[in-house]
PDB file of N, CA, C, O and CB in Angstrom:
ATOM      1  N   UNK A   1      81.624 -67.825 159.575  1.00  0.00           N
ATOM      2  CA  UNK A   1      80.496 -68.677 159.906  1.00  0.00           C
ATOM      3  C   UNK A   1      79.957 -68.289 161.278  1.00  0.00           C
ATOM      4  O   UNK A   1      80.829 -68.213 162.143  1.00  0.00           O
ATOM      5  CB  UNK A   1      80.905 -70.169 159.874  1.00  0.00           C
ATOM      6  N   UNK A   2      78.877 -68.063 161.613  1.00  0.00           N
ATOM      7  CA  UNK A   2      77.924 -67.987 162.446  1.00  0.00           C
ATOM      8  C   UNK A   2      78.379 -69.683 163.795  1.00  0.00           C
ATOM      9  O   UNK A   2      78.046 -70.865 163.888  1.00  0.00           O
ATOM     10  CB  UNK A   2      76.253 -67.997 161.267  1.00  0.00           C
ATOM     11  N   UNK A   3      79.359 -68.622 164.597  1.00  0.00           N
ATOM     12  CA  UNK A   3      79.544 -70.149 165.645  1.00  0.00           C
ATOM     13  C   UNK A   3      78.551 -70.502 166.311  1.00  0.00           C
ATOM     14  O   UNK A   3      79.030 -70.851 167.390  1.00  0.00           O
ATOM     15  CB  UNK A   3      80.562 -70.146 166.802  1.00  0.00           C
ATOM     16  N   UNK A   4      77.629 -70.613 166.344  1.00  0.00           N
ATOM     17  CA  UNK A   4      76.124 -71.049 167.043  1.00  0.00           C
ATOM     18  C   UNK A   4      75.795 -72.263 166.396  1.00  0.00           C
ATOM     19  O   UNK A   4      75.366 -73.227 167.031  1.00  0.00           O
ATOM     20  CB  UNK A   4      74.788 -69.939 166.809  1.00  0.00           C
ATOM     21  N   UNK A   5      76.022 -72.281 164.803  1.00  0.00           N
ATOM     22  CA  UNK A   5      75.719 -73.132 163.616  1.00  0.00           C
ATOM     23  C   UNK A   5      76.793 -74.656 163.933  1.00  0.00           C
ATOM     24  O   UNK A   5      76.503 -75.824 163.674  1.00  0.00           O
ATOM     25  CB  UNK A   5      76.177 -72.105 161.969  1.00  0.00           C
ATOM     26  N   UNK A   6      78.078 -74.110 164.570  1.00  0.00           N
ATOM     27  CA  UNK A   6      79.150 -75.121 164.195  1.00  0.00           C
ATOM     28  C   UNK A   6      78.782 -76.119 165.360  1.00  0.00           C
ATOM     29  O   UNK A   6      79.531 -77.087 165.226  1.00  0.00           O
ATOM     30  CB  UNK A   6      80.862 -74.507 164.192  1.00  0.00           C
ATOM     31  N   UNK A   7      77.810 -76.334 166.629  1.00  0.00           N
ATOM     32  CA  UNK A   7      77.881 -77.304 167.274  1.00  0.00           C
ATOM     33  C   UNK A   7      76.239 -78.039 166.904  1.00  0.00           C
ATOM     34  O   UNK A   7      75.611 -77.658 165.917  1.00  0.00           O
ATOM     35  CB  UNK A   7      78.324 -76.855 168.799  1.00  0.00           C
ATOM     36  N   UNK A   8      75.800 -78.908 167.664  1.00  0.00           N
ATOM     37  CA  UNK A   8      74.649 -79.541 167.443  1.00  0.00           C
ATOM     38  C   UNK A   8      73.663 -79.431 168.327  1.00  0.00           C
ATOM     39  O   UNK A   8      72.759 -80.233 168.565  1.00  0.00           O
ATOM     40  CB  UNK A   8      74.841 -80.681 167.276  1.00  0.00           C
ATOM     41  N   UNK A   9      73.948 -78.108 168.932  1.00  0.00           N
ATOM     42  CA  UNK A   9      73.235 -77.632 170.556  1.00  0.00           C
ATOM     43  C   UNK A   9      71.992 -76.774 169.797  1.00  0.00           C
ATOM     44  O   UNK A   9      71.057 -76.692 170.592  1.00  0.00           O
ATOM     45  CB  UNK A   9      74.524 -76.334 171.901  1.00  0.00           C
ATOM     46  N   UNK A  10      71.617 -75.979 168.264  1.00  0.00           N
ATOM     47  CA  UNK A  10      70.402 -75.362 168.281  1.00  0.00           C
ATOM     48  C   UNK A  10      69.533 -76.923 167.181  1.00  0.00           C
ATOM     49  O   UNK A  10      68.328 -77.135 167.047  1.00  0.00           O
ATOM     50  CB  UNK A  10      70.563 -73.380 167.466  1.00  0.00           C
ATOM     51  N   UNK A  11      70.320 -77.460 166.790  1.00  0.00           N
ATOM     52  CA  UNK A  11      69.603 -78.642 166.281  1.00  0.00           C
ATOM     53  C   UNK A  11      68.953 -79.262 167.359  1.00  0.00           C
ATOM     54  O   UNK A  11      67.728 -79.322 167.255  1.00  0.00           O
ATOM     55  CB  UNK A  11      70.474 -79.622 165.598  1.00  0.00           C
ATOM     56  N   UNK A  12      69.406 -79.686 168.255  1.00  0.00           N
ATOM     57  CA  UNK A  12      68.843 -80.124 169.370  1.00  0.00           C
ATOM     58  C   UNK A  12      67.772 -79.670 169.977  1.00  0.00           C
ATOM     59  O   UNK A  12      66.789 -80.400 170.105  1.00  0.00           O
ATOM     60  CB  UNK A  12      69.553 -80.122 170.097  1.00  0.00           C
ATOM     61  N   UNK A  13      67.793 -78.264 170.495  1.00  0.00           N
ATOM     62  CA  UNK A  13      66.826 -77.560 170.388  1.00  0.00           C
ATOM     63  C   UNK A  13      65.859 -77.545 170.062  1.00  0.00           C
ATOM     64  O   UNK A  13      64.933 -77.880 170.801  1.00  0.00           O
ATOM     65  CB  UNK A  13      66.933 -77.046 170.114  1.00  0.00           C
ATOM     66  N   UNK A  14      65.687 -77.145 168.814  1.00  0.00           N
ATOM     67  CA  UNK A  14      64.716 -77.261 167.384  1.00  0.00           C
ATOM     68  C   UNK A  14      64.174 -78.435 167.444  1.00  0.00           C
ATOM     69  O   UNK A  14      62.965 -78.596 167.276  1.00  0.00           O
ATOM     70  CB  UNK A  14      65.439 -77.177 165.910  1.00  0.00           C
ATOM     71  N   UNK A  15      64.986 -79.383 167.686  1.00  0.00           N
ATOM     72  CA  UNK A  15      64.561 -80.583 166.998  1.00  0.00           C
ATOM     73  C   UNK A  15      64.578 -81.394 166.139  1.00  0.00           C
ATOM     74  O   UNK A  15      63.726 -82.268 165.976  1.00  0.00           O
ATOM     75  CB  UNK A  15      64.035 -80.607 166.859  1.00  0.00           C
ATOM     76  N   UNK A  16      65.453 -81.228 165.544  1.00  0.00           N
ATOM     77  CA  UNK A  16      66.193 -81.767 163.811  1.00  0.00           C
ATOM     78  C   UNK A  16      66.619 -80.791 163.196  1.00  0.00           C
ATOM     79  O   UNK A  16      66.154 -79.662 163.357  1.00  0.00           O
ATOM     80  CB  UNK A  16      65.204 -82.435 162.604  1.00  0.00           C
ATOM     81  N   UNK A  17      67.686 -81.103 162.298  1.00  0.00           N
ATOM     82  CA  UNK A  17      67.992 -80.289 161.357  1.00  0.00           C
ATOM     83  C   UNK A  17      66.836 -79.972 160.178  1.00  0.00           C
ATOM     84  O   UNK A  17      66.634 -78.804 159.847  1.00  0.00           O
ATOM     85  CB  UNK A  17      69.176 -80.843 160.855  1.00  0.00           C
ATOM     86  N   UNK A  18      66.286 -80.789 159.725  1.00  0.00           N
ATOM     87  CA  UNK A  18      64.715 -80.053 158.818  1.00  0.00           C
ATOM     88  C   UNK A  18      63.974 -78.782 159.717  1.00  0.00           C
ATOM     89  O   UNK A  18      63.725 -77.678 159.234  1.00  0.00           O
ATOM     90  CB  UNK A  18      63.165 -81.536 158.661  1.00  0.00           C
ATOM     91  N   UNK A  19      63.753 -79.091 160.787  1.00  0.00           N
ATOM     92  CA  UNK A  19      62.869 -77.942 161.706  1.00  0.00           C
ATOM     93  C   UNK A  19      63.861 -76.874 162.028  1.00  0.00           C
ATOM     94  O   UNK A  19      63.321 -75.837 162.415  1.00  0.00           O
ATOM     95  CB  UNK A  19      62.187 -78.565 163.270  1.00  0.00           C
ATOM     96  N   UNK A  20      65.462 -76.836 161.961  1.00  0.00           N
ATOM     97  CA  UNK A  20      65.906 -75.736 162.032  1.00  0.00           C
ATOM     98  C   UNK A  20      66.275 -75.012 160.734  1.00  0.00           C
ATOM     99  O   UNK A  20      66.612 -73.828 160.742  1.00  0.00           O
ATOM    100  CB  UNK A  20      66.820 -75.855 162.824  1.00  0.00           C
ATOM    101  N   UNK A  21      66.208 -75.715 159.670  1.00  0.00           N
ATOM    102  CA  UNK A  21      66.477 -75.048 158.618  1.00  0.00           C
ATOM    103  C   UNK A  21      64.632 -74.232 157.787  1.00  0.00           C
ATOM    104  O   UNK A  21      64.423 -73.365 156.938  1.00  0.00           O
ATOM    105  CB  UNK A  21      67.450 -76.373 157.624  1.00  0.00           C
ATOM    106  N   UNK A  22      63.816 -75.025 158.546  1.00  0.00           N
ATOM    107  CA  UNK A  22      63.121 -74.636 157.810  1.00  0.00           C
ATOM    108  C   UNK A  22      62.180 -73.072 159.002  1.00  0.00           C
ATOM    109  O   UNK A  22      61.646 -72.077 158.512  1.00  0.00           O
ATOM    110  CB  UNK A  22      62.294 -76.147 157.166  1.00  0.00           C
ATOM    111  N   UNK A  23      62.252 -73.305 160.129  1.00  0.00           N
ATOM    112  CA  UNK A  23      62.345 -72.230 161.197  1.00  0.00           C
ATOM    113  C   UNK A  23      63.300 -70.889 161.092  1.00  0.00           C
ATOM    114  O   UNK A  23      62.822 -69.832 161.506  1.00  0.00           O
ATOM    115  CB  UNK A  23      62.782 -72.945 162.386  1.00  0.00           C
ATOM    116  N   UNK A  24      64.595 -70.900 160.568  1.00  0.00           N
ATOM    117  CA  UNK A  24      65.770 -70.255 159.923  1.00  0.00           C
ATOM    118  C   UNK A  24      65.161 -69.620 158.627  1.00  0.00           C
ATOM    119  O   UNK A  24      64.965 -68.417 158.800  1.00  0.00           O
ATOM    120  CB  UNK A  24      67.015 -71.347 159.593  1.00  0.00           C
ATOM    121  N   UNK A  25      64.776 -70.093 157.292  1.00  0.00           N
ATOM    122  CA  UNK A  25      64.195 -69.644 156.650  1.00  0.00           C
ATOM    123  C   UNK A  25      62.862 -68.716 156.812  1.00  0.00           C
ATOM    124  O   UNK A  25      62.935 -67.568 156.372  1.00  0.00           O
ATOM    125  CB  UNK A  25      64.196 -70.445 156.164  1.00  0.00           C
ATOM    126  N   UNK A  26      61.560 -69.185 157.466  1.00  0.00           N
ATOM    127  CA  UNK A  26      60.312 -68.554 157.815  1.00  0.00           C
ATOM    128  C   UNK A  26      60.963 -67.127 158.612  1.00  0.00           C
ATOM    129  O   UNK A  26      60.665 -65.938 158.509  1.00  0.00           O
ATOM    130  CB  UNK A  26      59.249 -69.678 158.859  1.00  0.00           C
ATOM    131  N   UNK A  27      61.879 -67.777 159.356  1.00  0.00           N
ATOM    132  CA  UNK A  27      61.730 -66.177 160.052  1.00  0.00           C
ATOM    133  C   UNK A  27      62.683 -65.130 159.323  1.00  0.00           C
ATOM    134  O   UNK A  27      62.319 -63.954 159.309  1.00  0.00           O
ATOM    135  CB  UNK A  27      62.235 -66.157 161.823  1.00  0.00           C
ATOM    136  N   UNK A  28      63.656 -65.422 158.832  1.00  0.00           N
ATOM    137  CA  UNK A  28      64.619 -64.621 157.832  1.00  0.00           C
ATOM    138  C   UNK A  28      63.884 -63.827 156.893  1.00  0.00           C
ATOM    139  O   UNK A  28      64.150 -62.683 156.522  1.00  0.00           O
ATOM    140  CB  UNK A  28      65.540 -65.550 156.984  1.00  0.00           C
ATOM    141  N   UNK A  29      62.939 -64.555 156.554  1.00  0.00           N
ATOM    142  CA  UNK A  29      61.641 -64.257 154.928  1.00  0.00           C
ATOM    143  C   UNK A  29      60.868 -62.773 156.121  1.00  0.00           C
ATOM    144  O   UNK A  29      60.702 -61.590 155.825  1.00  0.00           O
ATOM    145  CB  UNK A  29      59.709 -66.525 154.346  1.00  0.00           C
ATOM    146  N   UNK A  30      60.603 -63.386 157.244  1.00  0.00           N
ATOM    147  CA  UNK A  30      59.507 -62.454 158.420  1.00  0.00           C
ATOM    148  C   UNK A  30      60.167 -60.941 158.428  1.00  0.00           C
ATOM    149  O   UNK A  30      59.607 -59.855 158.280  1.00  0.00           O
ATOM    150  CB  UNK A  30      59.560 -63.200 160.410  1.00  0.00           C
ATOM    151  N   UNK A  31      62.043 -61.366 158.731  1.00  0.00           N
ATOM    152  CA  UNK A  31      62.739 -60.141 158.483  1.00  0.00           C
ATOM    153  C   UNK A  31      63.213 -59.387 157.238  1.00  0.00           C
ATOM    154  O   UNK A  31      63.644 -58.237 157.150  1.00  0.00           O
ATOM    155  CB  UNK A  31      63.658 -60.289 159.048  1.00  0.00           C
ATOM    156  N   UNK A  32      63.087 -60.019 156.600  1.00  0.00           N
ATOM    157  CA  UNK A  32      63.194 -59.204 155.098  1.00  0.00           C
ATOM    158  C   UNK A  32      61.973 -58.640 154.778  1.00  0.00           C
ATOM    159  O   UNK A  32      61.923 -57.551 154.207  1.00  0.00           O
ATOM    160  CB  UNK A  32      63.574 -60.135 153.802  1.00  0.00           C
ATOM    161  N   UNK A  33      60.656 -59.466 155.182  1.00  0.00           N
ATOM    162  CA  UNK A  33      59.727 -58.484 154.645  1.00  0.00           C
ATOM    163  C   UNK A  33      58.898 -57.343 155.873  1.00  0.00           C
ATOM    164  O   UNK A  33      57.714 -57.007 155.907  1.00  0.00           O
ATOM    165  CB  UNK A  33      58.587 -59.468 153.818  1.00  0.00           C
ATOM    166  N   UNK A  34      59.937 -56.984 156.712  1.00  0.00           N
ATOM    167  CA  UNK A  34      59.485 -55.668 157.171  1.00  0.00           C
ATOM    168  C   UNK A  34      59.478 -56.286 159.028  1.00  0.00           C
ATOM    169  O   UNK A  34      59.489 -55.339 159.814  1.00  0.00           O
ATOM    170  CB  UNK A  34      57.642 -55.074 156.259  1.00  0.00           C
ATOM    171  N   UNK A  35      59.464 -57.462 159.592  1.00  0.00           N
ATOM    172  CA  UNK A  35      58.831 -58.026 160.602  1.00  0.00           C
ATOM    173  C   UNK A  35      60.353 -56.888 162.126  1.00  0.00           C
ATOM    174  O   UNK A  35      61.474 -56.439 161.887  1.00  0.00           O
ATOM    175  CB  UNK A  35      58.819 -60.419 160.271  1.00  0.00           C
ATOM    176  N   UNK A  36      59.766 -56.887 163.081  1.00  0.00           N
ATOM    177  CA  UNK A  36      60.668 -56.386 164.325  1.00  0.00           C
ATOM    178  C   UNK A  36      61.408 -57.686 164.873  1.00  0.00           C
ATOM    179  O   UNK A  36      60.962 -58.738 165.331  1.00  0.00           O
ATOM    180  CB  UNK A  36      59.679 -55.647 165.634  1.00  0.00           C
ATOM    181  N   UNK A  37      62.336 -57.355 164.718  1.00  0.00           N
ATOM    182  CA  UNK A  37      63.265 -58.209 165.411  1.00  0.00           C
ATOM    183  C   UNK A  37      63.043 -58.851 166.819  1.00  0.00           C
ATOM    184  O   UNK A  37      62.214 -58.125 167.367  1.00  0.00           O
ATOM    185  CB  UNK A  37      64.353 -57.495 165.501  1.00  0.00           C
ATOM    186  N   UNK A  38      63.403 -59.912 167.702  1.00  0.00           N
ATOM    187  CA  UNK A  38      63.034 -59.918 168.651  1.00  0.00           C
ATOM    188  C   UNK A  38      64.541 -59.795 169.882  1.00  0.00           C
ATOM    189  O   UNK A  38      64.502 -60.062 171.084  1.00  0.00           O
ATOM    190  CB  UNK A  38      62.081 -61.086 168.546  1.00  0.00           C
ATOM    191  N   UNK A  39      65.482 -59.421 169.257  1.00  0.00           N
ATOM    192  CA  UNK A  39      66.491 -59.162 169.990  1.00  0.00           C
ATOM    193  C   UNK A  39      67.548 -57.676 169.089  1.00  0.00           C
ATOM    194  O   UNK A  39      67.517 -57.409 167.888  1.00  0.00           O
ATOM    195  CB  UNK A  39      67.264 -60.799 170.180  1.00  0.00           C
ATOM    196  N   UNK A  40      68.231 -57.091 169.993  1.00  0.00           N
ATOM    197  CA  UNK A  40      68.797 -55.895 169.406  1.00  0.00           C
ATOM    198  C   UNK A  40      69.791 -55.977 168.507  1.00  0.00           C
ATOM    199  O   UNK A  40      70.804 -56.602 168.820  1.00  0.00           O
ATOM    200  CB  UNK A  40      69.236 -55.128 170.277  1.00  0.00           C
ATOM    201  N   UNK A  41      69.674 -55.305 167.103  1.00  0.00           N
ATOM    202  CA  UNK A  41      69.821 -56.298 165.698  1.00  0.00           C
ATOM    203  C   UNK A  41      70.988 -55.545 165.471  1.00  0.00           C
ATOM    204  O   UNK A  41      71.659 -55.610 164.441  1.00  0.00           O
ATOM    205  CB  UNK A  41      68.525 -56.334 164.283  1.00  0.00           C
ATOM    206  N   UNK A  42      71.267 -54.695 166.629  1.00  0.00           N
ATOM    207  CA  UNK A  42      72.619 -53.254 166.309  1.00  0.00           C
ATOM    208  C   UNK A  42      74.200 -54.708 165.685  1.00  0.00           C
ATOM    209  O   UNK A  42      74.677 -55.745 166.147  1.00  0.00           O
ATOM    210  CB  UNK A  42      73.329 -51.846 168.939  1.00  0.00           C
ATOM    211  N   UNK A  43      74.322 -54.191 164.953  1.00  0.00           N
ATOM    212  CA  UNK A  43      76.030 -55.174 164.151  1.00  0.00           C
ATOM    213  C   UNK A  43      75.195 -56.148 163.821  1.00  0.00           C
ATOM    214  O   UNK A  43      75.985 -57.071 163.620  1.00  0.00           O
ATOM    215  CB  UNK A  43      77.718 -55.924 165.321  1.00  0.00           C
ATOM    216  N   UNK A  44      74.268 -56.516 163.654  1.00  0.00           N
ATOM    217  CA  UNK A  44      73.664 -57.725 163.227  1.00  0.00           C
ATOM    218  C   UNK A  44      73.536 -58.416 161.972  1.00  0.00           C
ATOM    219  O   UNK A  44      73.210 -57.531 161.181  1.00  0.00           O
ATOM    220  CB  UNK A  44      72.678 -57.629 163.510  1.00  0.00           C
ATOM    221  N   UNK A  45      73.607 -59.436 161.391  1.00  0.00           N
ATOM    222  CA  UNK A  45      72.926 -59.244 159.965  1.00  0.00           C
ATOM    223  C   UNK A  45      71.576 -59.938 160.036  1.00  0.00           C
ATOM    224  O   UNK A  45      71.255 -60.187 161.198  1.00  0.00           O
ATOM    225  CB  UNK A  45      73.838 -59.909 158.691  1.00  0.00           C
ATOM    226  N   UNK A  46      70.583 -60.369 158.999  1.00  0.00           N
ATOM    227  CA  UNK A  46      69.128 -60.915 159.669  1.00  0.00           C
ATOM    228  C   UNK A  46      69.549 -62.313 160.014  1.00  0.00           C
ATOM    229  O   UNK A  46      68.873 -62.776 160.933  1.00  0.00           O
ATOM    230  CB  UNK A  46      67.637 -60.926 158.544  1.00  0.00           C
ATOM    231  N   UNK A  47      70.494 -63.140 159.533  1.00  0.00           N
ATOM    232  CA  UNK A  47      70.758 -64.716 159.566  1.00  0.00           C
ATOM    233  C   UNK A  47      71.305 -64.261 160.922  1.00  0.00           C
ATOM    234  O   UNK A  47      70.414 -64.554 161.718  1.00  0.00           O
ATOM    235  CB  UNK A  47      71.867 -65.659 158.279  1.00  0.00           C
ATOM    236  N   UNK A  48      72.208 -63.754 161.519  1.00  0.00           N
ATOM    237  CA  UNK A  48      72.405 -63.349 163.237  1.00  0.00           C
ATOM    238  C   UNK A  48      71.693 -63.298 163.903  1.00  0.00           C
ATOM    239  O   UNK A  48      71.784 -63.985 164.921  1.00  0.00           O
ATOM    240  CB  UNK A  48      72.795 -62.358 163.679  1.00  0.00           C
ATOM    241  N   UNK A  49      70.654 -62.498 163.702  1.00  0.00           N
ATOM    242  CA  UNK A  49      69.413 -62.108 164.444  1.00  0.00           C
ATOM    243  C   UNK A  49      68.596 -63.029 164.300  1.00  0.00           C
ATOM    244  O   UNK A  49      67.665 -62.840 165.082  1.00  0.00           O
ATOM    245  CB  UNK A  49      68.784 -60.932 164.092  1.00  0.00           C
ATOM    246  N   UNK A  50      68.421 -64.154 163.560  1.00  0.00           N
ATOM    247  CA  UNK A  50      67.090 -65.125 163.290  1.00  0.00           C
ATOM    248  C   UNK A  50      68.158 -65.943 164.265  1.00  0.00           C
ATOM    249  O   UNK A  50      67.559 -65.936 165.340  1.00  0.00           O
ATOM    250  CB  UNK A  50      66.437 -65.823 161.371  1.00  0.00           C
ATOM    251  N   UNK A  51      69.225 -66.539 164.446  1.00  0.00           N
ATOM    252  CA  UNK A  51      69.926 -67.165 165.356  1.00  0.00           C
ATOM    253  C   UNK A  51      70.116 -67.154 167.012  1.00  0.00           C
ATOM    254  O   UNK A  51      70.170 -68.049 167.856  1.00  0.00           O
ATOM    255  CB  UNK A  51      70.831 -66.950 164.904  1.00  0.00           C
ATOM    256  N   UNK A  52      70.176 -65.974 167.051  1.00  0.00           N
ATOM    257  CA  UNK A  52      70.375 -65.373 168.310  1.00  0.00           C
ATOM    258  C   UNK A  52      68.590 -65.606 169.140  1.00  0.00           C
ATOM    259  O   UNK A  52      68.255 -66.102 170.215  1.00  0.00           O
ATOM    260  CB  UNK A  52      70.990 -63.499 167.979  1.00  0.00           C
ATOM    261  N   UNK A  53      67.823 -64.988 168.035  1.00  0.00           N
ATOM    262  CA  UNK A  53      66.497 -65.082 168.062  1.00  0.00           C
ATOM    263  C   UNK A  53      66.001 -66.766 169.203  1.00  0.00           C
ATOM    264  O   UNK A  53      65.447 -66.896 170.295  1.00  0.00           O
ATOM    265  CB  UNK A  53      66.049 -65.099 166.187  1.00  0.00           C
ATOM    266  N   UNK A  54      66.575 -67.741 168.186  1.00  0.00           N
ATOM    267  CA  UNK A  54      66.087 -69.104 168.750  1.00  0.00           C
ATOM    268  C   UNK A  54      67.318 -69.626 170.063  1.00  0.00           C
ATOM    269  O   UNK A  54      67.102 -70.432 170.967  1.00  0.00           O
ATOM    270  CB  UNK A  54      66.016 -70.374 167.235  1.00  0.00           C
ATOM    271  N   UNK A  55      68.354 -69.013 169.840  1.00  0.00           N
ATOM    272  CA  UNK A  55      69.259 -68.877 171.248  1.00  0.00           C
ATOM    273  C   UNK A  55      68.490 -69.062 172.534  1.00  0.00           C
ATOM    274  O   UNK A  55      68.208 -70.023 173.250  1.00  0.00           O
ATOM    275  CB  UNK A  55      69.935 -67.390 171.388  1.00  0.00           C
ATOM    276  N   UNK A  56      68.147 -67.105 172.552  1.00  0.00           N
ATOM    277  CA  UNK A  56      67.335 -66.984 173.255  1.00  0.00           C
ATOM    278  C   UNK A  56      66.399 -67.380 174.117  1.00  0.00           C
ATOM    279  O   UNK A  56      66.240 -67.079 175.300  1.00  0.00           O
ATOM    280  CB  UNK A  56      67.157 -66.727 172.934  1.00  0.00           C
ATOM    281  N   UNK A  57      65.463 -68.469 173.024  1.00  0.00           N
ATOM    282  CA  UNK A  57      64.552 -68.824 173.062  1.00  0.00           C
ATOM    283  C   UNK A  57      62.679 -68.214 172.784  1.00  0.00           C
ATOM    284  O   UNK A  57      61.545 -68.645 172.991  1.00  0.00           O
ATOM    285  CB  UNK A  57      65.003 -69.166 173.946  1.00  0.00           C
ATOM    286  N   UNK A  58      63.341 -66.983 172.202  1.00  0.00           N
ATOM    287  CA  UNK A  58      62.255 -65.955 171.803  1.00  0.00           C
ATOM    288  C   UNK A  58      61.736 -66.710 170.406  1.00  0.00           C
ATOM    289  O   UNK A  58      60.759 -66.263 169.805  1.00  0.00           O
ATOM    290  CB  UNK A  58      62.930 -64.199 171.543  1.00  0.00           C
ATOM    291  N   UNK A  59      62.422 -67.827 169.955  1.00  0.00           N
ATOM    292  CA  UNK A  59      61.523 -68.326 168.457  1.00  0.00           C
ATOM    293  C   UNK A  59      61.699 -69.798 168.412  1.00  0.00           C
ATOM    294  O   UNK A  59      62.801 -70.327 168.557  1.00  0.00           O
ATOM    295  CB  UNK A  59      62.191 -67.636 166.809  1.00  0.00           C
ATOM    296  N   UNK A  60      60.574 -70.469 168.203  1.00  0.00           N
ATOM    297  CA  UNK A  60      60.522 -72.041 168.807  1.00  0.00           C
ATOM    298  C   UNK A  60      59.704 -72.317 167.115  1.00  0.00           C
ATOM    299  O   UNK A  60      58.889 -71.591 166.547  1.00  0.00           O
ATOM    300  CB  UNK A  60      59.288 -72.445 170.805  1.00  0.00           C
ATOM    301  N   UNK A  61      60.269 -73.555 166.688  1.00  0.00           N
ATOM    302  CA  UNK A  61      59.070 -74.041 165.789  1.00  0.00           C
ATOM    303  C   UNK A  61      57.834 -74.069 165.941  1.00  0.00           C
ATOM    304  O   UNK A  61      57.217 -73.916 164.887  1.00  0.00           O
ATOM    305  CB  UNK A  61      59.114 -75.054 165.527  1.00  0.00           C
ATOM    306  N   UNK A  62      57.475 -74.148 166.470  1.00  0.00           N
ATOM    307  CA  UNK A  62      55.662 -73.997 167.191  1.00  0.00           C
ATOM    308  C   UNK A  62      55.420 -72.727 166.395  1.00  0.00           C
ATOM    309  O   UNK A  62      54.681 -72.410 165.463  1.00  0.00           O
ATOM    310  CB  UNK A  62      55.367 -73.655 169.352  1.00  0.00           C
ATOM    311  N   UNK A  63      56.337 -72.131 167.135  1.00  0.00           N
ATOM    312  CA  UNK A  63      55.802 -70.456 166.852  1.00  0.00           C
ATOM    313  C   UNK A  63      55.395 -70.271 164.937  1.00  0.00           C
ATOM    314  O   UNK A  63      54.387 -69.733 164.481  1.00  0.00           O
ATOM    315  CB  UNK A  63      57.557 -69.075 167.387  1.00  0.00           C
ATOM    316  N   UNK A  64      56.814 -71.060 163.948  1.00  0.00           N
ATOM    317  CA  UNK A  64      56.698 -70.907 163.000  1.00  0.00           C
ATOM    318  C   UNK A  64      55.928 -71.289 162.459  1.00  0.00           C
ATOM    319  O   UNK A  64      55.589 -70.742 161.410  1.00  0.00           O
ATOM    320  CB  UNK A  64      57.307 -71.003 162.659  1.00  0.00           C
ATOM    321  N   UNK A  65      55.157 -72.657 163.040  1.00  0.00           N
ATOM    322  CA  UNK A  65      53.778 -73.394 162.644  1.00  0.00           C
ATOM    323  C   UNK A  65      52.824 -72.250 162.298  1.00  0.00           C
ATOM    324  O   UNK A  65      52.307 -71.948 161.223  1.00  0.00           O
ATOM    325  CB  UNK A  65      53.098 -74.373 163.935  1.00  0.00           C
ATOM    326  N   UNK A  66      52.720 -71.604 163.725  1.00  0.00           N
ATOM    327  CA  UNK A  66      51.262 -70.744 164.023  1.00  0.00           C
ATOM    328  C   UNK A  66      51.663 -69.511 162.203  1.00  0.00           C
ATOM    329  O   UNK A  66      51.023 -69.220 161.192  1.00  0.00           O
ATOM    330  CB  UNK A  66      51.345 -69.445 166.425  1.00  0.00           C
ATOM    331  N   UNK A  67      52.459 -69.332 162.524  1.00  0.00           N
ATOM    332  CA  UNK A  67      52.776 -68.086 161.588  1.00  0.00           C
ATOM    333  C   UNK A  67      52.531 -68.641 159.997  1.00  0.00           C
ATOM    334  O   UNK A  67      52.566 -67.775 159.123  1.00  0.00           O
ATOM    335  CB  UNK A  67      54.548 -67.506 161.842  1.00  0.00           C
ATOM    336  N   UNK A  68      52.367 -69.578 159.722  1.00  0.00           N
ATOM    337  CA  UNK A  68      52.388 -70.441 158.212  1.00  0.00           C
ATOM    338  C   UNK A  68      51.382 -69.823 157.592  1.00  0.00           C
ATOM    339  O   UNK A  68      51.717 -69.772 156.408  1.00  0.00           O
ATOM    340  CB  UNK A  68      52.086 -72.158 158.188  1.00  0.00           C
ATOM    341  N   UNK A  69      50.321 -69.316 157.729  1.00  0.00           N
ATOM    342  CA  UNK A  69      49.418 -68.924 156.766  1.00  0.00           C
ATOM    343  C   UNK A  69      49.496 -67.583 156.465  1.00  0.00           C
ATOM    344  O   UNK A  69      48.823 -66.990 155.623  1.00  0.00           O
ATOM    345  CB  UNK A  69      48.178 -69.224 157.105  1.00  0.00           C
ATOM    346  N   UNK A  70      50.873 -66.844 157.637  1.00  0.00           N
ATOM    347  CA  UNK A  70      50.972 -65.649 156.907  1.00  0.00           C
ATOM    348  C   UNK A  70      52.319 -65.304 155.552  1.00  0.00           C
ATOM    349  O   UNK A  70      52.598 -64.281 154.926  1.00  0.00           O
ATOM    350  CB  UNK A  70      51.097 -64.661 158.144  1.00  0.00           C
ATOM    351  N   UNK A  71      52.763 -66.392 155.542  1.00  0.00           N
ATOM    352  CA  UNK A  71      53.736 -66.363 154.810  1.00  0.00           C
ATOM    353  C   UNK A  71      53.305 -66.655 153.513  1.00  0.00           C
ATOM    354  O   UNK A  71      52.383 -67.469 153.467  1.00  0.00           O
ATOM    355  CB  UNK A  71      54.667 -67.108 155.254  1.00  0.00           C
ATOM    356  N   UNK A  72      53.851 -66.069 152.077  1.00  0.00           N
ATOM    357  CA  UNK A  72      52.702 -66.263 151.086  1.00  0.00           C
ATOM    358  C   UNK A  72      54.121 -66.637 149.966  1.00  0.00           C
ATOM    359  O   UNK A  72      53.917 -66.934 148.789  1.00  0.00           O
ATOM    360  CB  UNK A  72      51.372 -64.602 150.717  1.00  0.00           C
TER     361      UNK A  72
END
């Protein structure tokens, strides 16, 4: 399991568990269909990298808002 997942510190974050699961999904879909990572994805898998991603702070729900009409 992804230990980032096991406390309530990126829910918090996010903002609810709906806005992180559904932020988690949009961008996972972004990396499967071709999108650049925003952190170095070396040992990574994409559910790591979409994690690490909102860690960071390089991916905020907002962001996934703006991005909604490209997702089909």
């Amino acid at each position: 399991m992804i230990e980032a997942l096991r406390s309530d510190d990126l829910i918090v974050k996010v903002g609810g568990r709906f806005k992180l699961t559904t932020l988690i999904q949009r961008r996972w879909l972004q990396l499967l269909q071709g999108a650049r990572p925003m952190v170095d994805p070396k040992g990574l898998t994409e559910m790591e990298v979409v994690i690490r991603e909102i860690e960071e702070g390089k991916l905020d729900y907002e962001m996934a808002e703006e991005d909604e009409g490209d997702v089909e």
